[in-house]
Structure formats: structure tokens, C-alpha cells
C-alpha positions in Angstrom: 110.8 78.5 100.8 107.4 79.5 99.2 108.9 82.3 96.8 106.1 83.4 95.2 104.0 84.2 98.4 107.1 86.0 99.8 107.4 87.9 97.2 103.8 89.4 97.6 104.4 89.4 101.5 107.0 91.4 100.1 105.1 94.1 98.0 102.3 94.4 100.6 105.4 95.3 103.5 106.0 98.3 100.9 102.9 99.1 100.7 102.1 98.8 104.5 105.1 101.2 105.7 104.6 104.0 102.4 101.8 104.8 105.2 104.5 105.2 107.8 107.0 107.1 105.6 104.1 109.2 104.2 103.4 110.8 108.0 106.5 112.9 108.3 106.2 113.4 104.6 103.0 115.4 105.1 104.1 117.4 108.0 105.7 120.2 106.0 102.5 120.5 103.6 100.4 120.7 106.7 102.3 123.8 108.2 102.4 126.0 104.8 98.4 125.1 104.4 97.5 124.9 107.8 99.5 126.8 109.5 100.5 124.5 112.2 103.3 125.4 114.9 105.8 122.8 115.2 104.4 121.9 118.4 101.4 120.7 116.4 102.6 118.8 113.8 105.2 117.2 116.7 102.0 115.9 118.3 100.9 114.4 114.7 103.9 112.3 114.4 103.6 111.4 118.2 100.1 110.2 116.9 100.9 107.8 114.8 104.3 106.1 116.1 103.2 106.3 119.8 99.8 104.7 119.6 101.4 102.3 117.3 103.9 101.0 119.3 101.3 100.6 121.8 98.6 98.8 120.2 101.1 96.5 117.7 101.5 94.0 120.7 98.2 93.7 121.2 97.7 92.5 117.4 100.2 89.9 118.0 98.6 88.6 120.8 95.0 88.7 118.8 97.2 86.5 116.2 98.6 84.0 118.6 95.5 83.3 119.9 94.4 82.4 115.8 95.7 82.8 112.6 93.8 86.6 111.6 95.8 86.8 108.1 92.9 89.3 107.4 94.3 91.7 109.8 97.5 92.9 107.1 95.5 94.0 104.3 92.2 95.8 106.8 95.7 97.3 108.5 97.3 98.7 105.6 93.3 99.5 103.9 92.8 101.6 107.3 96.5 103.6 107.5 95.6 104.3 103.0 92.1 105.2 104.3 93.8 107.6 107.8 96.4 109.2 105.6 93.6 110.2 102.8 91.2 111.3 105.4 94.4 113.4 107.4 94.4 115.7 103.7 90.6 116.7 104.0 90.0 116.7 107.8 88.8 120.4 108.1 90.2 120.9 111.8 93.5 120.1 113.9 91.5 117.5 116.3 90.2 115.6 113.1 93.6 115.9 111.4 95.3 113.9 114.5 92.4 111.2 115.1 93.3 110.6 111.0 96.5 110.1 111.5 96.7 107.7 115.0 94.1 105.8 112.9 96.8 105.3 110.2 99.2 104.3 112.8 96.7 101.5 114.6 96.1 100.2 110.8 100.0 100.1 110.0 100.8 98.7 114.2 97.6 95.7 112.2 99.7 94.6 109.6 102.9 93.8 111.1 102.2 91.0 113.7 99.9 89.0 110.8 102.2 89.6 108.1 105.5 88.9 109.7 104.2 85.3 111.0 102.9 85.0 107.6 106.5 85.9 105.9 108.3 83.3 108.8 106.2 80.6 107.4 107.0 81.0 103.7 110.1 81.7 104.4 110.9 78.3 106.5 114.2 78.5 107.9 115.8 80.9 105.7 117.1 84.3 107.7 117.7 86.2 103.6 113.9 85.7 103.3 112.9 88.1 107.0 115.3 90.1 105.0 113.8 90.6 102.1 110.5 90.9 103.7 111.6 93.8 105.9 113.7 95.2 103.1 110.0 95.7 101.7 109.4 98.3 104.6 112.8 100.2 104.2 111.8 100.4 100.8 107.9 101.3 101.2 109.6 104.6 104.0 111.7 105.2 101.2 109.5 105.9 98.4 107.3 108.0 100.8 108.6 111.2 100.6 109.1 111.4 96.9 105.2 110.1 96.3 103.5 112.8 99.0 105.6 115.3 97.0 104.3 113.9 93.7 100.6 114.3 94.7 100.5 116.8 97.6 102.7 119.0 96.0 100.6 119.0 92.5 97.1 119.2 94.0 97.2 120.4 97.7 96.1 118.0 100.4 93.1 117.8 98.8 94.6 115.0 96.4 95.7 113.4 99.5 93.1 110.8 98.6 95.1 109.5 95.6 97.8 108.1 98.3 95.3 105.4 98.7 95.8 104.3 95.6 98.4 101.5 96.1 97.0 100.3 98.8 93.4 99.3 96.8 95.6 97.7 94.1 97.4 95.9 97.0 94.1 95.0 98.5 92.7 93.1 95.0 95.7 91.0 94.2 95.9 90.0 98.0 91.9 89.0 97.4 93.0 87.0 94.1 95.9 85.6 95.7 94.1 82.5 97.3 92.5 81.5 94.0 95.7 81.9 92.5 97.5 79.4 94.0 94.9 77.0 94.6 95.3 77.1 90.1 98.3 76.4 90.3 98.0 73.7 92.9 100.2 75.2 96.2 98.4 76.3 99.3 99.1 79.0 101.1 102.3 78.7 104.0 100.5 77.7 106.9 100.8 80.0 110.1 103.3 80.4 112.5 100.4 79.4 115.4 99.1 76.5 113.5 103.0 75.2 112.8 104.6 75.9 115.8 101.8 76.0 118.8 101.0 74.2 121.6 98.8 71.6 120.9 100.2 70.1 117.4 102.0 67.2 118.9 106.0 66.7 119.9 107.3 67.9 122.8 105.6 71.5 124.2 107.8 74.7 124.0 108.6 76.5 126.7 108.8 80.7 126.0 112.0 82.3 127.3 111.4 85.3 128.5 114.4 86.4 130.1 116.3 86.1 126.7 113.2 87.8 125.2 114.0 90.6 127.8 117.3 90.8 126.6 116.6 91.3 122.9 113.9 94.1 123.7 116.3 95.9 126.1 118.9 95.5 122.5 116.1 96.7 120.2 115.2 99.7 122.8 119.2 100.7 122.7 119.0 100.5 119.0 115.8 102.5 118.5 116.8 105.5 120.2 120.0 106.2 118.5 118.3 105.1 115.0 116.2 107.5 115.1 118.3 110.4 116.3 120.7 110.2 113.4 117.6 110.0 110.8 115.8 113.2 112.4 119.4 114.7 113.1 122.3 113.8 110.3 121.3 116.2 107.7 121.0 119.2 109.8 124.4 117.9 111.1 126.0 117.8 108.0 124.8 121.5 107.3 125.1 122.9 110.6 128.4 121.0 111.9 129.9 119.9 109.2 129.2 123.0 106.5 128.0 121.2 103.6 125.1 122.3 101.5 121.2 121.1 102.1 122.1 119.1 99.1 124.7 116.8 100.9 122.4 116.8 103.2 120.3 114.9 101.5 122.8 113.1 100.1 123.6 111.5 103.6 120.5 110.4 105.1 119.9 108.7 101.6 122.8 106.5 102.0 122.0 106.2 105.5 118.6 104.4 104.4 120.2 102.7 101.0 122.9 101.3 103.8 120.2 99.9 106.1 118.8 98.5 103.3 121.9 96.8 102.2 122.9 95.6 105.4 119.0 94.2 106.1 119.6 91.8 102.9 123.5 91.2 103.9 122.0 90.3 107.7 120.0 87.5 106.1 122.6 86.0 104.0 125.0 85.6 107.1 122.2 84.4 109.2 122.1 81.8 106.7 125.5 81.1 106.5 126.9 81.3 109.6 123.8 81.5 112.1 121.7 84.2 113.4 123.7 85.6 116.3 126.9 86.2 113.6 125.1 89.2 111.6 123.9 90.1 115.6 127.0 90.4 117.0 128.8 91.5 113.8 126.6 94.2 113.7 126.5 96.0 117.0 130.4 95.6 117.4 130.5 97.5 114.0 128.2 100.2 114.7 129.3 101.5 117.4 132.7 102.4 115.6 130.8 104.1 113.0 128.0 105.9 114.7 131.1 107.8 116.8 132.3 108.2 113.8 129.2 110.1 112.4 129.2 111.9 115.6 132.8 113.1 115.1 133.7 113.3 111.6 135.7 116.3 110.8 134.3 116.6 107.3 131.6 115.6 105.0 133.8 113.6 103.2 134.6 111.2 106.3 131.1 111.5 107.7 129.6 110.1 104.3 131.4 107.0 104.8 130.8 106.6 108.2 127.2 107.1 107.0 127.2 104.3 104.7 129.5 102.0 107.2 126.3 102.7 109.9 123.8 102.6 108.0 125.0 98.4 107.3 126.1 97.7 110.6 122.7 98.8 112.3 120.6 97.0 110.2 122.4 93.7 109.8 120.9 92.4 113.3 117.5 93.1 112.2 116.0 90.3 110.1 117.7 88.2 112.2 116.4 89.7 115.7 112.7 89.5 114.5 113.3 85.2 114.0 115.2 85.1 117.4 112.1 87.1 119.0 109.8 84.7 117.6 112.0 81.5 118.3 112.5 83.1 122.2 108.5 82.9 122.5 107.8 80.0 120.3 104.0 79.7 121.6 103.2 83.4 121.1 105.2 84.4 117.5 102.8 87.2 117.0 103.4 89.0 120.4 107.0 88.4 119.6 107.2 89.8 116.3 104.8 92.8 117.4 107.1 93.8 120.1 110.4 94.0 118.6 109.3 95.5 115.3 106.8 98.3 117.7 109.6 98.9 119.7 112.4 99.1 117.0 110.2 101.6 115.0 108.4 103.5 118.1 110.5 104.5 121.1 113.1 106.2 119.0 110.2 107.9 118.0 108.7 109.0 121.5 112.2 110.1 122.5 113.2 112.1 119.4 111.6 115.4 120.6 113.7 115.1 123.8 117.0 114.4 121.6 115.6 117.8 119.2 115.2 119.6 122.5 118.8 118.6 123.5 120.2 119.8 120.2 118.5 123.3 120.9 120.0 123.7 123.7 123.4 122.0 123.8 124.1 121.7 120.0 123.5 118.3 117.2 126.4 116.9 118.1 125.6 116.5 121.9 122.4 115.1 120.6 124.4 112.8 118.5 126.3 112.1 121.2 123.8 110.9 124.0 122.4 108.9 121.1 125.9 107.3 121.2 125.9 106.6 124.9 122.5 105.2 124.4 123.6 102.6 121.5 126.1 100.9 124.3 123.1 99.4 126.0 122.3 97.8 122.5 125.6 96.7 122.4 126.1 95.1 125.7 122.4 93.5 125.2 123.1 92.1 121.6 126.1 90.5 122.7 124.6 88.7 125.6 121.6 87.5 122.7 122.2 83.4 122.3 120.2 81.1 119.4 117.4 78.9 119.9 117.3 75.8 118.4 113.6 74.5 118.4 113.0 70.8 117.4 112.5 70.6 113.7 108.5 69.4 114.0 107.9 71.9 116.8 109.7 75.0 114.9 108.0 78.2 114.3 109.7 77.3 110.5 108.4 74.1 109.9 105.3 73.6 107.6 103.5 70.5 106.3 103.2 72.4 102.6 103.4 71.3 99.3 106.5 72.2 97.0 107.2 75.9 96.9 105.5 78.6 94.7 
């Protein structure tokens, strides 16, 4: 494992997805400056998740094709340079071309940096877990940063969200030079590793097992995304708890995906990839009823945290079997399951909020249950891959790690 370029795939992934977290973070400062309906700033959101979920596999194929490591920092340059632009834009049209520009830059990084992360990580599942523990994390800090700035200077400052991303930008320039000091080279990419063309036996892509995992990371999306946009109105509303505890639970929602991203690694390593899979669809489904149905906050908080782990300990692991299912096109792989995981919730959320309107959170909630059965019966159907060691997606010809 090439710790030290991990590390920075890392710091960029937080970087990359503050863009994404930041979107829904300036919706509220858009309607008390702007005075957008909620119709309108619905159809900003829509801008940047559903044009990214379409575009993002059509980066990965641009990456199988060749290794375009260029394409993660110019993605998450361009969603700095669309969110900055969104807090000057002087009109609603401009506001939303902004903002789906942010989303094709973030929908850039992912394909190129999530090869990148598989081939310094070699065949360790706690290294995709780390590196997509770096997006929980970038979401995460989101809110709290757009409050810092917007909130102090207006969406005027909005220009100063750019900031990490040039800082991000010149170390990922110095990076080459860096390691060429220190005599490593860089991990080389999953194309050039694990292509056709490199010698061994040629790989064949499965797609019908692919086919299963998206149908898995469809179910999953879907109900992920309901309890984010949902839980802490449902813990007010439902459940009579103040707007605090409200905000108590969807942060332990998030910390518990985080945890349960890292703990999905670890078993991966331990006891194989389909373990953590299995393992964590069995468990969710338990808990997400028990969000649904939780008599008091009390009960629903640890249902919370319990959910939170259990849906996120199949993800690192997923993103390897995707890429291991399509062994000569990694990047279409990898683009697909993390577009869909992140998107189609998204798409369907204004569906699930018109459902809640009408029939109340909890049915909502509810169908967002029904929904996460699919996941279940399509992650338990999910088998590993084994790949021949000098053909693997994993395997590099490297020097020592960093």
C-alpha cells in the first residue's frame, strides 16, 4: 500500500465532495437573499446531483480509455470555481448553470481519483475506506464552512469557498516532484495495471453480476437519502423532540456511516469483501424499520447510529467489487456505482418530500423501507471476484510504498 499517496487521494476526496455538501448548504442563503420558492432552489439541487449522475459514467469511460489523472484536480478546480460563481450570479438562470457546472466538475473527480486510490491501495479493502471516508468527511464539514463564510459576508464571499480547493490544487502540482525526491513513483493506474493488452490471460467483464450490484446500490440510494432529507423533521414532527435533537440525529447518522465505511474495510480485509456486504444489508434493514418506528427519541437515536453503520459497511467494499466485475473498464465501474449511490436518491427525494406532504414522514420513511428490500435481496445475491494476481485491477509493478 502506497500510504503517503493515499493519504493525499484522501485529502483531495474531502476537498472534492465539500463542493457536494456545500450545494444544499447554500440553499437556505439563496431563499432569504434571493428570494427563491422552494420549487427553485429544488431545481438547484436537481442541478447538480442529476446532471452528475449522468455525466460521472461518462468520465469513467474517458478514463478507461487512458489514464486522465488530470481530470480529479480540473474536477474539483471547476465545482470550487461553480459554487463561487453560484454566490455572484446576478439571475436565477446563471445561478443554476453555476451550480450543474459544480456538479459535472465533482461527477470529474470521482472516476480518476477512485482508480487512482485502488492502485495505491493494492488489495487492501480499509484503504477504499479511508479514501471514501474522505468524502463523508468533505459533506460533513460543508454546512458548518458555508455558514462560516456565507453567513459573515453574504453570498458575495462565496468566492472564499474556493479556497481549499487552490491549496488542494498546488500540493497535487508539487506532488509529482515530491516523490520523485524521495525516490517512489506514483501508483500506476488501474488501466495500465489491469487492461487488456499487458500480458496474462485477458479478463472478461461480467456484467450480469455488475447488474446486480447497481440494482443493490439503486435500492440503497433511495432509502439513503430519504432518511438524510427526512430524520430530523421526523424526530421533531413524529417523535416530539426539539430542532436540537434533531440535529443531534442526522449527525450520528453521518458520524455512523463514517464509522461503518472504515469498519467495511477492515472486514473486507479480514474476512473478504462479500462479509461487510452481506453483514451490512442483513443489519440495516432491522434498523432502518427501526428508525421508521421508534416510539421515542431515545430508541430512534440508537437505531440512528446502528443504521447509519450497517448502510455504509458495504460501500468501500462495493466500489472494489464494481471495479473487479468490469476489470477492463475500472473507471466506468467506479463512476457508475459511486453516480448512482450518490444521485438517484437524489432525483427521487422530491417524490419521497411530496409523499410526506401528503401522507405524513413516516409513510415516507416507510416506502423508503420497502425500497431498501431490493438492496437487500440484490446484495445478497453479490459473489467475489477473484482476478489472477498479474491481471488484477490491484497489482502494480511499483517500488516500496510511500
Amino acid at each position: 500500500m502506497k500510504k503517503g499517496q493515499l493519504a493525499f487521494l484522501t485529502g483531495s476526496h474531502v476537498v472534492n465532495d465539500l463542493y457536494q455538501g456545500a450545494v444544499p448548504a447554500l440553499l437556505p442563503f439563496l431563499m432569504s437573499e434571493r428570494g427563491y420558492s422552494y420549487s427553485a432552489v429544488s431545481g438547484i439541487a436537481l442541478a447538480a446531483t442529476g446532471l452528475s449522475s449522468v455525466v460521472q459514467p461518462v468520465f469513467g469511460m474517458l478514463v478507461d480509455r487512458a489514464a486522465r489523472d488530470w481530470l480529479a484536480p480540473a474536477g474539483f478546480l471547476t465545482a470550487a470555481g461553480g459554487i463561487a460563481a453560484a454566490g455572484v450570479a446576478d439571475s436565477y438562470l446563471l445561478t443554476w448553470l453555476c451550480v450543474a457546472v459544480a456538479g459535472i466538475g465533482i461527477a470529474a473527480y470521482h472516476p480518476a481519483a477512485t482508480n487512482q486510490a485502488r492502485a495505491a491501495g493494492g488489495r487492501s479493502q480499509r484503504a477504499m475506506s479511508l479514501f471514501s471516508v474522505g468524502g463523508t468527511l468533505g459533506a460533513s464539514l460543508a454546512p458548518a464552512l458555508v455558514t462560516l463564510v456565507v453567513g459573515s459576508l453574504g453570498l458575495s464571499g462565496a468566492y472564499l469557498l474556493a479556497v481549499p480547493a487552490v491549496v488542494m490544487a498546488l500540493l497535487w502540482t508539487v506532488r509529482g516532484p515530491w516523490l520523485r525526491s524521495r525516490g517512489h513513483t506514483p501508483a500506476q493506474p488501474l488501466t495500465a495495471a489491469g487492461g487488456k493488452g499487458s500480458g496474462g490471460p485477458e479478463l472478461v467483464d461480467d456484467w450480469r453480476a455488475f447488474a446486480t450490484l447497481v440494482t443493490a446500490t439503486v435500492g440503497w440510494s433511495i432509502p439513503y437519502v430519504t432518511v438524510v432529507s427526512l430524520l430530523s423533521l421526523h424526530v421533531q414532527r413524529d417523535l416530539h423532540a426539539s430542532s436540537g435533537a434533531g440535529a443531534v440525529a442526522l449527525t450520528s447518522f453521518t458520524l455512523g456511516g463514517a464509522a461503518g465505511t472504515l469498519l467495511g474495510g477492515w472486514l473486507g480485509d479480514h474476512y473478504g469483501r462479500t462479509m461487510p456486504v452481506r453483514t451490512g444489508y442483513l443489519l440495516g434493514l432491522p434498523a432502518l424499520a427501526a428508525v421508521v418506528f421508534a416510539p421515542t427519541f431515545r430508541s430512534a437515536e440508537i437505531a440512528v447510529v446502528v443504521c447509519g453503520i450497517a448502510l455504509f459497511l458495504p460501500f468501500a467494499p462495493q466500489v472494489t467489487l464494481a471495479q473487479d466485475y468490469l476489470p477492463t473498464r475500472p473507471g466506468t465501474a467506479s463512476g457508475l456505482t459511486l453516480g448512482l449511490a450518490m444521485s438517484v436518491g437524489g432525483l427521487a427525494s422530491p417524490l419521497f418530500g411530496r409523499l410526506a406532504d401528503a401522507q405524513g414522514l413516516r409513510t415516507a420513511l416507510g416506502v423508503g423501507l420497502a425500497v431498501f428490500t431490493i438492496a437487500v435481496v440484490a446484495g445478497l445475491r453479490l459473489r467475489d471476484r477473484a482476478l489472477p494476481a498479474d491481471r488484477s485491477p490491484t497489482s502494480t509493478r511499483e517500488p516500496a510504498s510511500v
